[in-house]
Structures are given as structure tokens and as C-alpha cells.
C-alpha positions as CSV (number, residue, x, y, z in Angstrom):
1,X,66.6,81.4,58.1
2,X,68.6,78.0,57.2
3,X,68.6,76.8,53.0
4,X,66.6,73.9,54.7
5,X,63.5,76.2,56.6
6,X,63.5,78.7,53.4
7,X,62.9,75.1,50.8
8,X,60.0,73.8,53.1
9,X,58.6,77.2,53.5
10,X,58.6,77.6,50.1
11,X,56.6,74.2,49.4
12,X,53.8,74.8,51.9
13,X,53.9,78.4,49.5
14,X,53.7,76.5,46.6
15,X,50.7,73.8,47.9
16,X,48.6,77.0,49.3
17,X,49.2,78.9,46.1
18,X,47.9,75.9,44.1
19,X,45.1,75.1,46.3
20,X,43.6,78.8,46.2
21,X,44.0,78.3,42.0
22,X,41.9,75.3,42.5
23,X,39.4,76.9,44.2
24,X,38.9,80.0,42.0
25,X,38.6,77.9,39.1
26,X,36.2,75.7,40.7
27,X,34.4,79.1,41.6
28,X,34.3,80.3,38.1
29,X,35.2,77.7,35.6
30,X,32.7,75.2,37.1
31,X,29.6,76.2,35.1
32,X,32.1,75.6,31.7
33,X,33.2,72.6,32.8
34,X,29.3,71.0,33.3
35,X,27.9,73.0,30.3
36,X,26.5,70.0,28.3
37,X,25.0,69.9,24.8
38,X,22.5,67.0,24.6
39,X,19.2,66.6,23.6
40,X,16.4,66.6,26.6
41,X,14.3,63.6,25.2
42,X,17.3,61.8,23.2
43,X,16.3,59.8,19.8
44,X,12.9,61.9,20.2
45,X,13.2,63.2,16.6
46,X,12.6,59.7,15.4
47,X,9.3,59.3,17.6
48,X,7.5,62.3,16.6
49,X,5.0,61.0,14.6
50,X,4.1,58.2,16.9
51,X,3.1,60.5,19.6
52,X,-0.9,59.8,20.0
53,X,-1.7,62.1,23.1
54,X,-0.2,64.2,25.3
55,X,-1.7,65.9,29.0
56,X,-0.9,68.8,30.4
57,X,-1.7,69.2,34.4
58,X,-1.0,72.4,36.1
59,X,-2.0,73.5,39.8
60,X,-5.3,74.5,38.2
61,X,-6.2,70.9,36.8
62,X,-5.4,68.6,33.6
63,X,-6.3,68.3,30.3
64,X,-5.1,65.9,27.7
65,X,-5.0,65.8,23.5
66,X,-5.0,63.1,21.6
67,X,-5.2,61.9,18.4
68,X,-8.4,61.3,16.5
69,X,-9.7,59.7,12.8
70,X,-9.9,63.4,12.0
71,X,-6.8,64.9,13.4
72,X,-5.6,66.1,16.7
73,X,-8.4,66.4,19.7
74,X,-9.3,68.1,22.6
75,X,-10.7,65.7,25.0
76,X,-11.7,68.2,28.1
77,X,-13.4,70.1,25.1
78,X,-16.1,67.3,23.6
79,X,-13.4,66.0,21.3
80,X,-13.4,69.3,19.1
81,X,-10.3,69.6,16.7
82,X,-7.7,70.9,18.2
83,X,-4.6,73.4,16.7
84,X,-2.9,70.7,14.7
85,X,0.4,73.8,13.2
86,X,0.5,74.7,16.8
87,X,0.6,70.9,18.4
88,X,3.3,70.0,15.4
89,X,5.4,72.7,16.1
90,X,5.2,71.8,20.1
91,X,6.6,68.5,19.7
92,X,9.2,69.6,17.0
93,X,10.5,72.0,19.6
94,X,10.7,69.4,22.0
95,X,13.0,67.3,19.6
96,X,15.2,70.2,19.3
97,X,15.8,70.7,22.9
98,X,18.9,70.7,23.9
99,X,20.3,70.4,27.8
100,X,23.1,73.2,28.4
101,X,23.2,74.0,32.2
102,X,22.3,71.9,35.5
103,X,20.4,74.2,37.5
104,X,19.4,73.4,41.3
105,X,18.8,70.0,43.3
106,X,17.0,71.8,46.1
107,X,13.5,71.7,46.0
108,X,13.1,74.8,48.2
109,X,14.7,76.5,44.9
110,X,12.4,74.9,42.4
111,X,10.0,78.1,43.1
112,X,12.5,80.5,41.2
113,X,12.6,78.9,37.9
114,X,9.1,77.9,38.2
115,X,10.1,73.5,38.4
116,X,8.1,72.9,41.0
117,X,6.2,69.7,42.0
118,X,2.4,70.9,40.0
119,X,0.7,69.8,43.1
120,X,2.6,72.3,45.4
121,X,0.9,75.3,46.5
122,X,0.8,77.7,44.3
123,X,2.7,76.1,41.6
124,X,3.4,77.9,38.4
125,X,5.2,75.0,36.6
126,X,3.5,72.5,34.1
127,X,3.4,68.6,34.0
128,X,4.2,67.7,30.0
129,X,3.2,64.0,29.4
130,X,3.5,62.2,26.1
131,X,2.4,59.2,25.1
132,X,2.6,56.7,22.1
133,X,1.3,53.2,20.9
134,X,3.3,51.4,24.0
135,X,2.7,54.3,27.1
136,X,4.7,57.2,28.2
137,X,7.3,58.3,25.9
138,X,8.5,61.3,28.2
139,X,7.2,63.5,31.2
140,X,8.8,67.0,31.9
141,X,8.1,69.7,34.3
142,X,8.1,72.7,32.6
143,X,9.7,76.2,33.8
144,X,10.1,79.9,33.2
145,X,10.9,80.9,29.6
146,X,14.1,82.3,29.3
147,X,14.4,85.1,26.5
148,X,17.9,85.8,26.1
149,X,20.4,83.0,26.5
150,X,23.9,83.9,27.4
151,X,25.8,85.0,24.4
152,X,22.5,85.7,22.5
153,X,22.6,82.6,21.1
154,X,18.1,82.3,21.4
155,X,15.4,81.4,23.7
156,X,15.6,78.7,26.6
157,X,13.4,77.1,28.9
158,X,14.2,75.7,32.0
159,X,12.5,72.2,33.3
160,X,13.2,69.2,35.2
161,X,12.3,65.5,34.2
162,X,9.5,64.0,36.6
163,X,11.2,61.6,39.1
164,X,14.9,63.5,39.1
165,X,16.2,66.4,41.6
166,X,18.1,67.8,38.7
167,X,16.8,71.0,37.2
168,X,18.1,72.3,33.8
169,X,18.3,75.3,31.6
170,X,18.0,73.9,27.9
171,X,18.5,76.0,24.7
172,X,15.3,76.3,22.8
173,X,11.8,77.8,22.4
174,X,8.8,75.4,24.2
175,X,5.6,77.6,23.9
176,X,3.7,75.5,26.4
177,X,0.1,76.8,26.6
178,X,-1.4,75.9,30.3
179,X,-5.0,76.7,29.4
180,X,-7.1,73.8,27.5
181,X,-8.4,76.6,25.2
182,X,-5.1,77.5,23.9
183,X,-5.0,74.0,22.2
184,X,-8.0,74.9,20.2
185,X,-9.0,75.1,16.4
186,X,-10.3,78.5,16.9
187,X,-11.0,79.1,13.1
188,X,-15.1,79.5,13.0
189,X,-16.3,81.3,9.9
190,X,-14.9,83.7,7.5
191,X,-17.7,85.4,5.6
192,X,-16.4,88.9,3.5
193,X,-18.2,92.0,4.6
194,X,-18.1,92.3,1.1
195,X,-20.6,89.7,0.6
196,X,-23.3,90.2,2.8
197,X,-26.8,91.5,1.2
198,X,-29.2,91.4,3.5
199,X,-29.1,90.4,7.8
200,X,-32.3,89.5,10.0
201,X,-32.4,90.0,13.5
202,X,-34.9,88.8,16.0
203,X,-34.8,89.5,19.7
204,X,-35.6,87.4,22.3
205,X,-38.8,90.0,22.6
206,X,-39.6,89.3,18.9
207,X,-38.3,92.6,17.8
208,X,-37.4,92.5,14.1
209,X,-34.7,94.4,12.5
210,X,-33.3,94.1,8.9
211,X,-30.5,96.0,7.4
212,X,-29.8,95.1,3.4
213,X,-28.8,96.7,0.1
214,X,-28.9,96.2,-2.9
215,X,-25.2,96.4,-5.0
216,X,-22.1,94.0,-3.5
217,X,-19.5,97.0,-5.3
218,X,-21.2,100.0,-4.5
219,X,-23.8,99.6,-1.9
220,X,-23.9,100.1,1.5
221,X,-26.3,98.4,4.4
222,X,-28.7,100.3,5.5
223,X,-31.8,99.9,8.2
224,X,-34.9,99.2,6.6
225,X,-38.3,100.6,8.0
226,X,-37.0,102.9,10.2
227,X,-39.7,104.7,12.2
228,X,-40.4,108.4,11.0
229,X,-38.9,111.7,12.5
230,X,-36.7,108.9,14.0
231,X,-32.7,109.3,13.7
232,X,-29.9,107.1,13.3
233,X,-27.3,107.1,15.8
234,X,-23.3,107.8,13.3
235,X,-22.4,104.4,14.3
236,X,-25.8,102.7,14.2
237,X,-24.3,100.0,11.5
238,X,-21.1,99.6,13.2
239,X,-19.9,96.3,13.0
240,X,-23.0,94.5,11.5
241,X,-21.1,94.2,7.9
242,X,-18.4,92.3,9.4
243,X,-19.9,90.3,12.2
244,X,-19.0,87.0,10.6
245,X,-15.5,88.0,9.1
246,X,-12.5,85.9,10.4
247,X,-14.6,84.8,13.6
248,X,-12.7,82.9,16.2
249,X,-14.0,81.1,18.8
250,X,-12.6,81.9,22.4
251,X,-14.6,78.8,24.2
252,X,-16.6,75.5,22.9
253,X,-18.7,72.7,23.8
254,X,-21.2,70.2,22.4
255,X,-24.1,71.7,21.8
256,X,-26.9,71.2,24.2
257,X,-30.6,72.3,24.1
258,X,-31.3,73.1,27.8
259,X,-27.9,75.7,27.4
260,X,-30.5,77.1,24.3
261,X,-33.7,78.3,26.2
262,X,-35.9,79.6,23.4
263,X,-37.1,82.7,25.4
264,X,-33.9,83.7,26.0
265,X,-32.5,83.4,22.0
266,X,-31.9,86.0,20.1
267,X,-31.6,84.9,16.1
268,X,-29.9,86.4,13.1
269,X,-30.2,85.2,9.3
270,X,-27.3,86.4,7.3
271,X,-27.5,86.1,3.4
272,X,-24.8,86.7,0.7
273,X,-25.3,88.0,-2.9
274,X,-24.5,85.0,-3.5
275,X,-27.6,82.5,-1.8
276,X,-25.2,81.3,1.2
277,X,-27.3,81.8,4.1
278,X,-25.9,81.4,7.6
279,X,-28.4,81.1,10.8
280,X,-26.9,82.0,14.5
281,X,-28.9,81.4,17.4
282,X,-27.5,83.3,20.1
283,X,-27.7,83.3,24.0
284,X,-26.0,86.0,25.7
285,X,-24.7,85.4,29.8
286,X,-22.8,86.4,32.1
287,X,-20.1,84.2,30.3
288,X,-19.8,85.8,26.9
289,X,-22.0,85.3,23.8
290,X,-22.7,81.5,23.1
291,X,-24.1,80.5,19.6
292,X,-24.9,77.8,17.3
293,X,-24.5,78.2,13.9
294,X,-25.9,76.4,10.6
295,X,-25.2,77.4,6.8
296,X,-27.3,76.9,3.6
297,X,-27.6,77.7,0.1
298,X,-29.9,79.1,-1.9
299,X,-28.5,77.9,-4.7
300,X,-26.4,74.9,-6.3
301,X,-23.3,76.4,-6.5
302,X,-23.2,77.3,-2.5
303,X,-23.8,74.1,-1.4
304,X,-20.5,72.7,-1.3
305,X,-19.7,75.9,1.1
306,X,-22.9,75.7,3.3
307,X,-21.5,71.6,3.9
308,X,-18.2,72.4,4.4
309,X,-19.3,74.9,6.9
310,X,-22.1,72.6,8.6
311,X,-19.0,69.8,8.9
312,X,-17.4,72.1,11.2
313,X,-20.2,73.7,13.3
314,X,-22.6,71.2,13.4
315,X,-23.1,69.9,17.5
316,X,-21.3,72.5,18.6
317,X,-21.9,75.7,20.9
318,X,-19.8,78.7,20.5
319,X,-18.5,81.2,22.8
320,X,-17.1,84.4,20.1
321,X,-16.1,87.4,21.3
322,X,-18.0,90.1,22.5
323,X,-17.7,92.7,20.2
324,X,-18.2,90.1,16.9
325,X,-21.8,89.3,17.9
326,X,-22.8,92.2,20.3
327,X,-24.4,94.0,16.9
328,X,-26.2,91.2,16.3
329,X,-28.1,91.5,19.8
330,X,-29.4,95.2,18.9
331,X,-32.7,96.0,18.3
332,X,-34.1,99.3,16.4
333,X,-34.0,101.3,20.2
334,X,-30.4,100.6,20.0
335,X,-29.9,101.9,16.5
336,X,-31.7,105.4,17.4
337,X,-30.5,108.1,18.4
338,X,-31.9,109.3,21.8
339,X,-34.3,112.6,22.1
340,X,-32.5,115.0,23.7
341,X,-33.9,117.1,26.3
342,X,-35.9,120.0,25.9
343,X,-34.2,123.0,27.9
């Protein structure tokens, strides 16, 4: 081979050489090169507290929040308060934000990452829309959580602004509740076990059942007027005492009188050593156990509670778990212990 082949062969060597460099780096240095760090909603941190609602719509409908004289509000829900720590911290996590990683352009991949269009067919992404004094402040489809970002450097999210192709894993925790009941104030009542002296309950039948005692330290409820040569079932009381301890609401509405049938209401007085007395009227469906509740007080110095408890409740009808109100529904049958059978 000629000194002039051998040089040219050797710069076609060279350009390949380079050219197959170029390519592996763009193979595996190109999600380095387009990692960004930038907020998603930029100067949001300076609009947080003019956000005055927000929607959510997801492939199962829409729901909005908004603020109200009295706080945050849950319009699908009557207007009843809504979670105000948990909408804070929603739109504080959206200030922190921060874009890292483009994602996909191609719709038909918007399934994966769950960035789809909310409309599409069995869509698992969520339409976030905020809005202040002057309209829409920003509008995000919502993704797949992502635990573990690379490096264990936190939680991500992956989303996609409405209107752009461009979908993005950002660093930082968005807990994005998709059901209008997750926005809730589910805070009902608190009464103390502790407290309770006596509890009245009345069957839609008119069956009567009380259950009282006498000391708040030492005592211990107990079924009054229970029939003779009759028994007790072990767990006859259980879950009387603390039937309105830390109740929480999992569904509410306005209250309305035709949802309230009087044959089909079962009542319960509770009463505290110390004269507050609560008054459920319960309805129990197919759906759960609806009540409405009302608080009074036998006494000055309970007053102030019974108001503070009729300024929450009052025009509302409460769905509360099952096994909160279910003793409440018993009658004395329920409470005795069953003959057995002679052999």
C-alpha cells in the first residue's frame, strides 16, 4: 500500500471512529444532557395564596373546590368544608415541583405513565386546574407516582401540561386525590368514652334500650331492664362506649327530610356526666349508615360545646362508618344471648 492510500485510509478510520463516538454518546449521554432543573409552574410560589379554586376531572367525572367566607369548599359536596392542611399542602407541592426528565411525545405512550388525554378510554390520568382572581393560573395532567427517583434523591410524579406533546418526570411528591371525598373535612365528633353516662336507643319498631352507669372513673355501662333468666351475649356492650369517639365521616350531603323517612329511623340520645347531650337520627341502606346529628346541654357550662358542635353539623347528613354506628342500631334481641338447643 502507497504513503498516500495508507493517509486517506487512515482519515475515513478516523471520521468512522468519531462518528460511532458520537453515536454512543448520543445513546447514553443524551438523558444527561436534557436533564433539566426547573420548576413545573415557574413564579408559582408567589401565587399560592391567590389560588381561589381548583377542579379536578378524571375519566369518572369532575369536581371542583373553591374558596369560601369560611375556608376551603367542596362544591359537588353542598359546599361542606373541605381538608384545608391537606389542600395547603397540595398546592405547596406544586410550587416545589421541579421538571428533571422529558419523557415521550407519542400519545400511544401516554398509557404507560398514566398522561393520557382524561377523556380517553379508560384513562387513569387526572386533569389539575387552578384558578385565581383573573382565570386559569395552570392546568396539568397528572401521572403515575414515582417512589424512588434515580439516585434516591425522593419521590416524583410524572405529568404533562394540557395543550403540549411533552410528557415529563418531575422531582417531588403531588398526592393528588381523584375521589371528591378525599378533599373532605372528615372530622365529625369527638366525644371520650370516658364521658358518656347514659345512651338511649329507639328502633325504628319503637324498641327501647338504655345502657348507663353511674361513676365516670370507675363505672362501667351496663343494660338496664334486662328481661329475667335472660343472658347477655360477652360482647353485648361492644362498641356502644365509644360510638362517638373520633368519628369521621366517609360521605356528606345537605340534609334532606324525604332521605329521613320517620318509619325507617332509628334514634339514639347520648348524655355525658357532664349535661352535653348529642341526638343522632339514623337511617341505615344499602349505602352505609346516614345520620343527622344535633348537640345540647344540660347545663351552662356545655353550651359553648353543644354550639360549636351544632356550627358544624347543622344541615348536614352523614354517612359514618359501619362499625361506629352499627351498635347504635341494636335492640335488646341483639344484646341476648340465643337459647341453645335442647339435645
Amino acid at each position: 500500500m502507497t504513503p498516500k492510500a495508507f493517509t486517506g485510509l487512515l482519515g475515513i478510520t478516523v471520521v468512522v471512529v468519531a462518528a460511532a463516538v458520537a453515536s454512543v454518546a448520543g445513546q447514553f449521554g443524551a438523558t444527561d444532557q436534557s436533564r433539566v432543573e426547573q420548576p413545573v409552574l415557574a413564579g408559582f410560589e408567589d401565587k399560592v395564596n391567590s389560588v381561589l379554586g381548583l377542579s379536578v376531572q378524571t375519566a369518572k367525572g369532575t369536581f371542583s373546590v373553591a374558596q369560601g367566607d369560611q375556608g376551603w369548599v367542596v362544591a359537588a359536596k353542598g359546599g361542606y368544608p373541605a381538608e384545608r392542611a391537606y389542600v395547603h399542602r397540595l398546592l405547596l407541592q406544586l410550587s416545589q415541583l421541579a421538571l428533571v426528565e422529558p419523557k415521550t411525545k407519542m400519545a400511544e405512550r401516554y398509557g404507560r405513565i398514566q398522561v393520557e388525554e382524561v377523556n380517553a378510554e379508560d384513562a387513569k390520568s387526572a386533569l389539575l386546574s387552578l384558578n385565581d382572581a383573573n382565570g386559569a393560573v395552570a392546568k396539568l395532567i397528572v401521572g403515575k407516582n414515582k417512589s424512588n427517583m434515580a439516585g434516591g434523591s425522593g419521590k416524583g410524579v410524572y405529568l404533562r401540561k394540557e395543550g403540549e406533546t411533552q410528557a415529563w418526570l418531575a422531582r417531588g411528591e403531588l398526592d393528588l386525590r381523584k375521589a371528591v371525598t378525599g378533599w373532605l373535612d372528615k372530622d365529625v365528633l369527638d366525644i371520650a368514652e370516658k364521658r358518656i353516662k347514659r345512651i338511649t336507643t329507639t328502633s325504628p319498631a319503637g324498641d327501647i334500650l338504655i345502657i348507663s352507669r353511674d361513676d365516670a372513673e370507675k363505672g362501667k355501662l351496663a343494660v338496664q331492664d334486662v328481661p329475667e333468666a335472660e343472658k347477655l351475649k360477652k360482647d353485648a356492650l361492644e362498641g356502644f362506649g365509644a360510638a362517638l369517639s373520633g368519628v369521621k365521616l366517609t360521605d356528606v350531603g345537605p340534609f334532606l327530610e324525604a332521605d329521613f323517612p320517620s318509619d325507617k329511623l332509628a334514634w339514639a340520645e347520648i348524655v355525658t356526666f357532664d349535661g352535653l347531650v348529642i341526638d343522632l337520627a339514623m337511617r341505615d341502606s344499602e349505602n352505609g349508615i346516614w345520620a343527622r346529628i344535633s348537640a345540647s346541654s344540660s347545663n351552662e357550662a356545655g353550651k359553648a360545646e353543644a354550639e360549636k358542635i351544632n356550627s358544624r353539623v347543622a344541615g348536614w347528613a352523614y354517612q359514618i362508618p359501619d362499625y361506629k354506628l352499627r351498635p347504635l342500631l341494636k335492640t335488646m334481641a341483639d344484646l341476648i344471648e340465643a337459647e341453645k338447643p335442647k339435645s
